[in-house]
C-alpha positions as CSV (number, residue, x, y, z in Angstrom):
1,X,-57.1,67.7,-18.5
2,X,-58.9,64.2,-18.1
3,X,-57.4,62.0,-15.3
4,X,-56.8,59.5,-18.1
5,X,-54.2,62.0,-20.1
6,X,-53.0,62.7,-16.8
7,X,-51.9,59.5,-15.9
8,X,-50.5,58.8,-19.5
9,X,-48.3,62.2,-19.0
10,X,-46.9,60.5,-15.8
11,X,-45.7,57.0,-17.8
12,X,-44.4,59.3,-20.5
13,X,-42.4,61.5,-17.9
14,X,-41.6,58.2,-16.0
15,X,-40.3,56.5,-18.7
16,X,-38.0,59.3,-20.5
17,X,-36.2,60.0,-17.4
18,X,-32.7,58.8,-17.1
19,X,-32.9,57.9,-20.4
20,X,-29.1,57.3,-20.7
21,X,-28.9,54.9,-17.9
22,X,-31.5,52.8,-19.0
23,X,-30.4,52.7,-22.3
24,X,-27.2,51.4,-20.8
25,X,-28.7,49.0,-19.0
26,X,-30.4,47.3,-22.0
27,X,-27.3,47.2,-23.6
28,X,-25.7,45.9,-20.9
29,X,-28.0,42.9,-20.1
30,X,-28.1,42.5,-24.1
31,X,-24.6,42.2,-24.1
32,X,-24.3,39.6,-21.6
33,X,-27.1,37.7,-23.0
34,X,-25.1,37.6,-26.4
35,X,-21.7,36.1,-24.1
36,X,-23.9,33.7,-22.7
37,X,-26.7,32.5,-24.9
38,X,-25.1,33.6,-27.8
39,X,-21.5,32.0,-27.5
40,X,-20.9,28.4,-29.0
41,X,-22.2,25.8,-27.4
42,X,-19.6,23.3,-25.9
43,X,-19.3,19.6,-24.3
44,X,-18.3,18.2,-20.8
45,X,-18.7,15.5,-18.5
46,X,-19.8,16.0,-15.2
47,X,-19.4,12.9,-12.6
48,X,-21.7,12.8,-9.5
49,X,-20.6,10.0,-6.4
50,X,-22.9,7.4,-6.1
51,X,-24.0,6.4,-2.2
52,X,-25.9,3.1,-1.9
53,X,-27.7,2.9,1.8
54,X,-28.9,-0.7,2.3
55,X,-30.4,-2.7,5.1
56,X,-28.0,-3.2,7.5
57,X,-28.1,-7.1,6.9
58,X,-28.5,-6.8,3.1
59,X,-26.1,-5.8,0.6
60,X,-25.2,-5.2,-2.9
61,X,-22.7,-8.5,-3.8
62,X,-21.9,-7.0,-7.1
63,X,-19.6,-4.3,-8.2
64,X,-21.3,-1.3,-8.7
65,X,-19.7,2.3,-10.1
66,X,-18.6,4.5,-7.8
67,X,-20.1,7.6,-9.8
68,X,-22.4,8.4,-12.6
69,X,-20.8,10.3,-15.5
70,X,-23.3,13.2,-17.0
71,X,-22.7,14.4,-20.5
72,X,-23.8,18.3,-20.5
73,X,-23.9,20.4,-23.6
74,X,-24.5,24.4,-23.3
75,X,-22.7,27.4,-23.3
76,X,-19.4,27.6,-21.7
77,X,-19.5,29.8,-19.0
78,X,-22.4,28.0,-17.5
79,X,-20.8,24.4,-17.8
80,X,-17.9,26.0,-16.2
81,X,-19.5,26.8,-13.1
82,X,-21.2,23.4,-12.8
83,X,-17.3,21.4,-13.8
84,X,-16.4,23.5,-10.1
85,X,-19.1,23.1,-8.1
86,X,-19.2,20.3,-5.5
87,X,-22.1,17.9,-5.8
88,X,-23.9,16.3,-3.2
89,X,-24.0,12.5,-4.0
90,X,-26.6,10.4,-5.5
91,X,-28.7,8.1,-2.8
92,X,-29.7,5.1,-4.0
93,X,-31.9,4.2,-0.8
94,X,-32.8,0.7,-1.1
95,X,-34.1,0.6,2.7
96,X,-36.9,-2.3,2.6
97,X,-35.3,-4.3,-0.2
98,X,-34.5,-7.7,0.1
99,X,-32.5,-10.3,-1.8
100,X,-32.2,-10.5,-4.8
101,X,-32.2,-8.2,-8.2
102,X,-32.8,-4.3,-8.3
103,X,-32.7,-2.0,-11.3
104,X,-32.3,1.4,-10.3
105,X,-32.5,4.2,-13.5
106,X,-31.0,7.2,-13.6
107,X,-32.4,10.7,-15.1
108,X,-31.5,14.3,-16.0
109,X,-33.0,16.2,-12.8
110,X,-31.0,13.9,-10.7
111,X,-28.5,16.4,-11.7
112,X,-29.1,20.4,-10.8
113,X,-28.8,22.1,-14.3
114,X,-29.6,26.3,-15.2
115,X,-31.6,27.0,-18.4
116,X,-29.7,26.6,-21.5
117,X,-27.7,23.9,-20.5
118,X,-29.1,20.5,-21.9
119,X,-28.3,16.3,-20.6
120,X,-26.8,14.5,-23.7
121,X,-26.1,10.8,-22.2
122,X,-26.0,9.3,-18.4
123,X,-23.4,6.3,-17.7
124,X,-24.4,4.3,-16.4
125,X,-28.1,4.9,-17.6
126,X,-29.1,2.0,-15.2
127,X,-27.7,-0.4,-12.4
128,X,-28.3,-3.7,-12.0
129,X,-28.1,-4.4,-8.1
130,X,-27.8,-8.1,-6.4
131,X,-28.8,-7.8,-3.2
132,X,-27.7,-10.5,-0.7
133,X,-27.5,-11.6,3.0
134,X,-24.9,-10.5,4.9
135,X,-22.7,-13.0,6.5
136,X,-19.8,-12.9,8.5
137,X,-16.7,-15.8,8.7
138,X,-13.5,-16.0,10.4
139,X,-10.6,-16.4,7.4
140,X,-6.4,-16.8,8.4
141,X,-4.4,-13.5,7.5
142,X,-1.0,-14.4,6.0
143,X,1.9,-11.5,5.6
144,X,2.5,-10.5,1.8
145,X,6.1,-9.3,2.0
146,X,7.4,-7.4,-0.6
147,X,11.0,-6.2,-1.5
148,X,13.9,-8.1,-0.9
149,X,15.8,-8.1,2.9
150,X,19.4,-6.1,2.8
151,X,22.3,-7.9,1.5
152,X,23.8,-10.4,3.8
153,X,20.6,-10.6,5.7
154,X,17.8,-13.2,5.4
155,X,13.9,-13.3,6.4
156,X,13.8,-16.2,9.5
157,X,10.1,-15.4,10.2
158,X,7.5,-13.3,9.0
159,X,4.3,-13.4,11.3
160,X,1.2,-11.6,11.9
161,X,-1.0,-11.9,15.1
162,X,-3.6,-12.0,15.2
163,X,-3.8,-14.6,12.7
164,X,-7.5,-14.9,12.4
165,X,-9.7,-12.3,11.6
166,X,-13.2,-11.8,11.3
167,X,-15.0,-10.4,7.6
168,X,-18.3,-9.4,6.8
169,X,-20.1,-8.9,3.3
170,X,-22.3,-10.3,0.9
171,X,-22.4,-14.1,1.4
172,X,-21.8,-15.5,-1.8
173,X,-18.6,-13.0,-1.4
174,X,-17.4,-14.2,1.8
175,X,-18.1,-17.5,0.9
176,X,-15.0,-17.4,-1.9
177,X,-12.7,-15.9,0.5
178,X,-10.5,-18.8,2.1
179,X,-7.5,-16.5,3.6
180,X,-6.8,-12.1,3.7
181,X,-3.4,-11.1,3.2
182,X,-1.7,-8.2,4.8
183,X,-1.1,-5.1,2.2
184,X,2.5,-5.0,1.4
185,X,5.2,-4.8,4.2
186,X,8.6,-3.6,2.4
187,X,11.6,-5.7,4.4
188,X,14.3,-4.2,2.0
189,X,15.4,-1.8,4.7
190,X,14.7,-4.0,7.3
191,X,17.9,-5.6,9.2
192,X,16.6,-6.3,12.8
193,X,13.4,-8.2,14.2
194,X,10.8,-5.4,13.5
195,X,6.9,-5.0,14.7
196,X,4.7,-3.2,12.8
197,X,1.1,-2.4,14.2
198,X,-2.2,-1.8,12.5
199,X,-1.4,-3.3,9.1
200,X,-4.5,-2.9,6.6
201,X,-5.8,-5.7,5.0
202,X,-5.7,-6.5,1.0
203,X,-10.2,-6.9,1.2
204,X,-11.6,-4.2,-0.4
205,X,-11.2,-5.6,-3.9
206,X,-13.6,-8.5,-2.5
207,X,-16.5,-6.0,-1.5
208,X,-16.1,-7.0,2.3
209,X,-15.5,-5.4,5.2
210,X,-13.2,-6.6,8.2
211,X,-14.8,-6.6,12.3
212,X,-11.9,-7.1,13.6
213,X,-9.0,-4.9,14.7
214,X,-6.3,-4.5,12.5
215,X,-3.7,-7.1,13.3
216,X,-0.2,-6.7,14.0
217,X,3.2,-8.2,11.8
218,X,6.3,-9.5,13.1
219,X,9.7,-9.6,10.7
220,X,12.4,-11.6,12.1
221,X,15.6,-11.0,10.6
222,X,19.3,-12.8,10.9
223,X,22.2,-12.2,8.9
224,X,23.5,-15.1,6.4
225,X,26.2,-17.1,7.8
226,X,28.3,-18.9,4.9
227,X,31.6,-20.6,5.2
228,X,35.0,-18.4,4.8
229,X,38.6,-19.6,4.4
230,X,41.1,-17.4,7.2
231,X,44.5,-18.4,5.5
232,X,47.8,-18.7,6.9
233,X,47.5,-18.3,10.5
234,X,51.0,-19.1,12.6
235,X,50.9,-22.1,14.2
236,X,52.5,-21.5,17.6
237,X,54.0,-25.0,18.9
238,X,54.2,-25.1,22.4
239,X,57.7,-27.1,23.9
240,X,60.1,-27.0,26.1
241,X,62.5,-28.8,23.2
242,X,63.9,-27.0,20.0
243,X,61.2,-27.5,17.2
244,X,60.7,-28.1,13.5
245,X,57.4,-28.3,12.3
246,X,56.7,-29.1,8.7
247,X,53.5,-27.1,8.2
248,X,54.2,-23.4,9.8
249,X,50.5,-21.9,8.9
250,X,46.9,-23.8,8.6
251,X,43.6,-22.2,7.1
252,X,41.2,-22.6,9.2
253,X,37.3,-22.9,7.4
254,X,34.9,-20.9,9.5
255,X,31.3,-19.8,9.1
256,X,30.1,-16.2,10.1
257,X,28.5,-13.4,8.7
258,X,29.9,-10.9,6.2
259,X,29.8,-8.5,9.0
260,X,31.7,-10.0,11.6
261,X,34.2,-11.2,9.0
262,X,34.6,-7.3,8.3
263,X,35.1,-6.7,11.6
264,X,37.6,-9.9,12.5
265,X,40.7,-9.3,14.7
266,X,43.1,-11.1,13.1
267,X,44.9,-11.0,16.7
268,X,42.8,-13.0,18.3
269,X,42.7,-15.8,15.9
270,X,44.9,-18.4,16.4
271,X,47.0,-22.3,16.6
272,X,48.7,-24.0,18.7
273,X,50.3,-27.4,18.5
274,X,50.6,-28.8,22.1
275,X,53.7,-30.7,22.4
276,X,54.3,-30.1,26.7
277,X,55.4,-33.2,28.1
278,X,56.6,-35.1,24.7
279,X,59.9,-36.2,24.8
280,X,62.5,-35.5,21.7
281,X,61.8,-37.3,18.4
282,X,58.9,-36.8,15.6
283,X,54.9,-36.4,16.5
284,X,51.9,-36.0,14.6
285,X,50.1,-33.7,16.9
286,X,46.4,-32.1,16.3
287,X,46.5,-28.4,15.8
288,X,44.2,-26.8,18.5
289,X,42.4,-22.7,16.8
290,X,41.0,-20.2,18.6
291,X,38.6,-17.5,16.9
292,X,36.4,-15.0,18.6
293,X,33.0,-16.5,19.6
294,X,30.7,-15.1,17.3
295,X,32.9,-17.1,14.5
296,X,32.2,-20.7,14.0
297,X,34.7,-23.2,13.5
298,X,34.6,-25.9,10.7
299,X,37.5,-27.4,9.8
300,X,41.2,-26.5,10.2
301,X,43.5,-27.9,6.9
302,X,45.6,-29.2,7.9
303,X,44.2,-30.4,11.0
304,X,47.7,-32.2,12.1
305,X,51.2,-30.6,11.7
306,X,54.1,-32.6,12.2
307,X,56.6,-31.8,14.8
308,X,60.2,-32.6,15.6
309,X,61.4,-32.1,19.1
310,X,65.3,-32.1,19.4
């Protein structure tokens, strides 16, 4: 037997052997070609972050998207696994740049993408970039309150301190910005002089960024006082005489707050007409109320009873 024959006997043998496994094996890796290759090809969007790295005193004074949106088309089971993986974003390094405008184009290998699978559209294709020096200004912050205080009480000041604070961006950006407001401090629950510390700042809408620390806002509340009517209170005539008094009761007109009106004593509210050291016959004598001191006084109706001493 030639060496040649030989060596063709040992293919032959090599190749027959196991015959069944490899014949699954093909089948097998035919099959799965078939579920992958083979299946219907299908659409999705993929979005990538986009990271812009500027000079530090130059930056973008424009809006620009906050990802790029990739429109894939390929079988499903690979678009799947690309839909759930996590992507590293997409650096736009524009160290070196300098004011002005920058195009910067996107492409299909900017995404990672297996064989089979195929870049329909990119969205943005392009970005236009103006660049700009960065400047820096000191604005006034004012408080945007939101909600409205608790019934019966009222906002007396709302403050924030600091009350200057330092931005930084692009200049024509920091140029429009004349004041910062606070983001949104809710007083509806609010029913005592409250202090709330490191309140954000309504800035990023305007592309800048704030230096200084985060300021703090002051609410101080009161309750509302409004006038109330405390009807027929006793007046108490003070004599050494026999009395008849024409009016017995006044109403005395008082301002306070709903709460303390709630929470009145009507015991120690009172009148007196002071007639000690008058001698018998008629007088038209002031009438003299007491309330509690957190109640203010306005006007007593009447505010002179008339008295006959006898």
């Amino acid at each position: 037997m030639s060496e040649k024959q030989s060596i063709l006997e040992k293919m032959w043998s090599l190749l027959i052997s196991n015959l069944g496994t490899k014949f699954v094996s093909v089948a097998i890796a035919v099959l799965l070609w078939f579920i992958v290759f083979g299946s219907r090809s299908v659409e999705v969007t993929k979005e990538i972050p986009l990271e812009v790295v500027s000079p530090t005193e130059i930056v973008p004074a424009n809006e620009i998207p906050e990802k790029i949106a990739f429109r894939l088309s390929g079988p499903k089971a690979f678009l799947r696994a690309i839909l759930d993986r996590r992507e590293d974003p997409i650096r736009v390094n524009l160290s070196g740049a300098k004011p002005g405008l920058v195009t910067y184009r996107f492409f299909s290998d900017n995404i990672r993408i297996p064989i089979g699978v195929k870049v329909l559209s990119i969205n943005p294709a392009a970005i236009l970039i103006k660049l700009e020096s960065m400047k820096r200004k000191d604005v006034p912050v004012k408080v945007d309150v939101h909600g409205t205080p608790p019934e019966g009480y009222r906002i007396v000041k709302a403050e924030v301190k600091p009350d200057v604070i330092r931005i930084k961006g692009a200049e024509s950006r920091v140029d429009a910005i004349t004041e910062v407001m606070t983001l949104p401090v809710d007083v509806s629950e609010i029913r005592q002089n409250t202090e709330k510390e490191n309140i954000g700042l309504n800035v990023n809408r305007n592309n800048v960024q704030v230096e200084s620390s985060l300021p703090t806002v002051l609410i101080q509340m009161e309750p509302i006082s409004a006038n109330f009517k405390i009807k027929n209170v006793d007046v108490r005539v003070l004599s050494n005489h026999k009395v008849q008094i024409q009016d017995r009761t006044v109403t005395i007109l008082v301002r306070a707050t709903q709460r303390d009106l709630k929470t009145l004593d009507r015991s120690r509210v009172y009148a007196e007409a002071d007639l000690r050291g008058k001698e018998v016959g008629k007088h038209l004598v002031p009438v003299k109320v007491t309330v509690p001191e957190n109640i203010g006084i306005v006007r007593v109706i009447p505010d002179k009873v008339d008295v006959t001493l006898y």
